[in-house]
C-alpha positions in Angstrom: 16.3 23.7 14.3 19.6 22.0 15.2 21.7 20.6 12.9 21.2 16.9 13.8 17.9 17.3 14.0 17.6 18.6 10.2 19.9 15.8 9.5 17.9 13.1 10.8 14.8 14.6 8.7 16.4 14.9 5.7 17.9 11.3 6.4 13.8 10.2 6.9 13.0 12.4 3.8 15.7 10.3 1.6 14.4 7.2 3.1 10.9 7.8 1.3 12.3 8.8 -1.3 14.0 5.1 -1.5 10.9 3.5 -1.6 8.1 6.6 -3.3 10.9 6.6 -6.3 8.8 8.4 -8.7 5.2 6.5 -8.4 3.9 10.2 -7.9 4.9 13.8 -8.7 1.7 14.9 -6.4 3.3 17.2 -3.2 0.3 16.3 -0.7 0.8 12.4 -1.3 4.5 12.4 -0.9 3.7 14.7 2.4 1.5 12.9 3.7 3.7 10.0 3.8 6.2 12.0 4.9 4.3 13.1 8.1 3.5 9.3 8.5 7.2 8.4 9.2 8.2 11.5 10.9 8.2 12.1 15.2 5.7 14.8 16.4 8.5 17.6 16.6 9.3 16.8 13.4 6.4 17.0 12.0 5.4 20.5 13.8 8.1 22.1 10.7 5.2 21.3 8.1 2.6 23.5 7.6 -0.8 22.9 8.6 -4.0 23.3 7.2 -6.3 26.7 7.6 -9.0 26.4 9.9 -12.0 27.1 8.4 -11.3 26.0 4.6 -9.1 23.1 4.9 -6.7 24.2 2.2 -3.4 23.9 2.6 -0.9 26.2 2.4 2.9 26.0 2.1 5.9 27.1 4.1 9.6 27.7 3.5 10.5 24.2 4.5 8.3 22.8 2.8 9.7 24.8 -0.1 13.1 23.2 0.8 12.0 19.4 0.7 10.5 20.2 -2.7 13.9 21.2 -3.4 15.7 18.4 -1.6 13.3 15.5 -3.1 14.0 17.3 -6.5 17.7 16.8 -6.2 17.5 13.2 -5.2 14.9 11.6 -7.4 14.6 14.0 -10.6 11.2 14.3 -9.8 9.4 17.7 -9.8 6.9 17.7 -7.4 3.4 19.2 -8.4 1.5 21.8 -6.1 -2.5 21.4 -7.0 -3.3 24.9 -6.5 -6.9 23.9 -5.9 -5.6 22.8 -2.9 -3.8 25.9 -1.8 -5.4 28.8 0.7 -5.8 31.8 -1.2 -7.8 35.2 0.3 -10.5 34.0 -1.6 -11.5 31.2 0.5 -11.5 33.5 3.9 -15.2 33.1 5.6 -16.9 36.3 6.1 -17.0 37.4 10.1 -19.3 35.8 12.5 -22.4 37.1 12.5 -21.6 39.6 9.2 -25.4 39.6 7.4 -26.9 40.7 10.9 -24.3 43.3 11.2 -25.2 44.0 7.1 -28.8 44.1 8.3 -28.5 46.5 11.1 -26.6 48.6 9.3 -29.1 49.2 6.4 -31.4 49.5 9.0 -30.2 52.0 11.1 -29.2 54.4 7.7 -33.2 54.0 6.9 -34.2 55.0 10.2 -31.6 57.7 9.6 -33.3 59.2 6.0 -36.6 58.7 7.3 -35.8 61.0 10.5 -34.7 63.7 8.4 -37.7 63.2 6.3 -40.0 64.1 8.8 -38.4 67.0 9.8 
Protein backbone atom coordinates (compact mmCIF):
# COMPACT_ATOMS: atom_id res chain seq x y z
CA UNK A 1 0.00 0.00 0.00
CA UNK A 2 1.41 3.37 -1.07
CA UNK A 3 1.63 6.02 1.10
CA UNK A 4 -0.97 8.30 -0.37
CA UNK A 5 -3.15 5.71 -0.58
CA UNK A 6 -2.99 4.95 3.27
CA UNK A 7 -3.26 8.60 3.67
CA UNK A 8 -6.36 9.12 1.93
CA UNK A 9 -7.93 6.06 4.09
CA UNK A 10 -6.92 7.21 7.17
CA UNK A 11 -8.07 10.81 6.03
CA UNK A 12 -11.81 8.80 5.27
CA UNK A 13 -11.31 6.92 8.62
CA UNK A 14 -10.99 10.43 10.53
CA UNK A 15 -13.79 11.71 8.55
CA UNK A 16 -16.18 9.04 10.34
CA UNK A 17 -14.80 9.49 13.12
CA UNK A 18 -16.01 13.32 12.81
CA UNK A 19 -19.35 12.43 12.56
CA UNK A 20 -19.62 8.46 14.62
CA UNK A 21 -17.87 10.55 17.68
CA UNK A 22 -18.56 8.03 20.27
CA UNK A 23 -22.41 6.96 19.58
CA UNK A 24 -20.85 3.31 19.52
CA UNK A 25 -17.80 1.40 20.90
CA UNK A 26 -19.19 -1.70 18.71
CA UNK A 27 -16.00 -2.60 15.89
CA UNK A 28 -18.53 -4.20 13.22
CA UNK A 29 -20.85 -0.89 13.22
CA UNK A 30 -18.07 1.50 13.02
CA UNK A 31 -16.76 -1.01 10.07
CA UNK A 32 -19.39 -1.29 8.44
CA UNK A 33 -19.67 2.37 7.97
CA UNK A 34 -16.41 2.42 7.20
CA UNK A 35 -16.67 0.06 4.18
CA UNK A 36 -19.71 2.34 3.17
CA UNK A 37 -17.60 5.42 2.46
CA UNK A 38 -14.54 3.67 1.25
CA UNK A 39 -13.62 2.84 -2.82
CA UNK A 40 -13.51 -0.91 -3.78
CA UNK A 41 -9.57 -1.06 -3.47
CA UNK A 42 -9.86 0.33 -0.35
CA UNK A 43 -12.04 -1.60 0.90
CA UNK A 44 -10.23 -5.01 -0.32
CA UNK A 45 -7.59 -4.12 3.05
CA UNK A 46 -10.56 -5.26 5.36
CA UNK A 47 -11.02 -8.59 6.10
CA UNK A 48 -13.85 -10.51 4.90
CA UNK A 49 -16.06 -12.87 6.28
CA UNK A 50 -15.41 -16.93 6.35
CA UNK A 51 -17.37 -18.74 3.88
CA UNK A 52 -19.30 -21.15 5.38
CA UNK A 53 -19.89 -19.58 8.98
CA UNK A 54 -20.29 -15.98 8.32
CA UNK A 55 -18.08 -14.98 11.25
CA UNK A 56 -15.81 -12.57 10.93
CA UNK A 57 -12.41 -12.52 11.51
CA UNK A 58 -9.79 -9.75 11.94
CA UNK A 59 -6.63 -8.71 10.17
CA UNK A 60 -3.61 -6.57 10.99
CA UNK A 61 -5.17 -3.47 9.51
CA UNK A 62 -7.94 -3.82 10.94
CA UNK A 63 -5.92 -4.07 14.17
CA UNK A 64 -4.38 -0.67 13.15
CA UNK A 65 -7.72 1.32 12.61
CA UNK A 66 -8.68 0.00 16.08
CA UNK A 67 -5.64 1.67 17.04
CA UNK A 68 -5.89 4.79 14.95
CA UNK A 69 -9.81 5.41 15.91
CA UNK A 70 -8.50 4.90 19.55
CA UNK A 71 -6.10 7.69 19.29
CA UNK A 72 -8.58 10.12 17.75
CA UNK A 73 -11.77 9.72 19.64
CA UNK A 74 -10.81 8.04 23.08
CA UNK A 75 -12.98 5.46 22.24
CA UNK A 76 -12.05 1.79 22.71
CA UNK A 77 -13.57 -0.16 20.29
CA UNK A 78 -15.23 -3.51 21.35
CA UNK A 79 -14.68 -6.96 19.40
CA UNK A 80 -18.00 -9.29 20.13
CA UNK A 81 -16.16 -12.40 20.09
CA UNK A 82 -19.44 -14.18 19.27
CA UNK A 83 -18.83 -12.70 16.17
CA UNK A 84 -15.23 -13.90 15.53
CA UNK A 85 -14.26 -17.27 13.49
CA UNK A 86 -12.79 -19.59 15.74
CA UNK A 87 -11.81 -23.57 14.67
CA UNK A 88 -14.77 -24.33 16.34
CA UNK A 89 -17.11 -23.20 13.78
CA UNK A 90 -15.22 -25.14 10.78
CA UNK A 91 -17.98 -27.46 8.92
CA UNK A 92 -17.00 -31.01 8.80
CA UNK A 93 -15.92 -32.23 5.08
CA UNK A 94 -18.31 -32.87 2.34
CA UNK A 95 -19.73 -35.87 2.48
CA UNK A 96 -17.88 -36.94 6.09
CA UNK A 97 -20.88 -39.30 7.78
CA UNK A 98 -20.81 -41.40 4.38
CA UNK A 99 -17.20 -41.55 4.60
CA UNK A 100 -17.84 -42.34 8.67
CA UNK A 101 -20.32 -44.97 7.41
CA UNK A 102 -18.12 -46.82 5.02
CA UNK A 103 -15.51 -46.86 7.19
CA UNK A 104 -17.33 -48.69 10.03
CA UNK A 105 -18.48 -50.75 7.46
CA UNK A 106 -15.71 -51.93 5.78
CA UNK A 107 -13.82 -52.69 9.51
CA UNK A 108 -17.12 -55.09 10.15
CA UNK A 109 -16.72 -56.75 7.00
CA UNK A 110 -13.13 -56.98 8.04
CA UNK A 111 -13.82 -58.85 11.79
CA UNK A 112 -16.42 -60.90 10.31
CA UNK A 113 -13.94 -62.27 7.47
CA UNK A 114 -11.54 -63.28 9.98
CA UNK A 115 -14.30 -64.81 11.88
CA UNK A 116 -15.10 -67.21 9.45
CA UNK A 117 -11.90 -68.35 8.99
Amino acid sequence: MEVVEQKRIFDKIEYASKYIENQTNDWFQVKKELLSIMSPKERSLFSRRHKTSKKHFINDFEKKVIEFWFSLTKVNLQIDDSKLHTSEDERPPRYWGLMKYNKIRSEKAALASKEIK
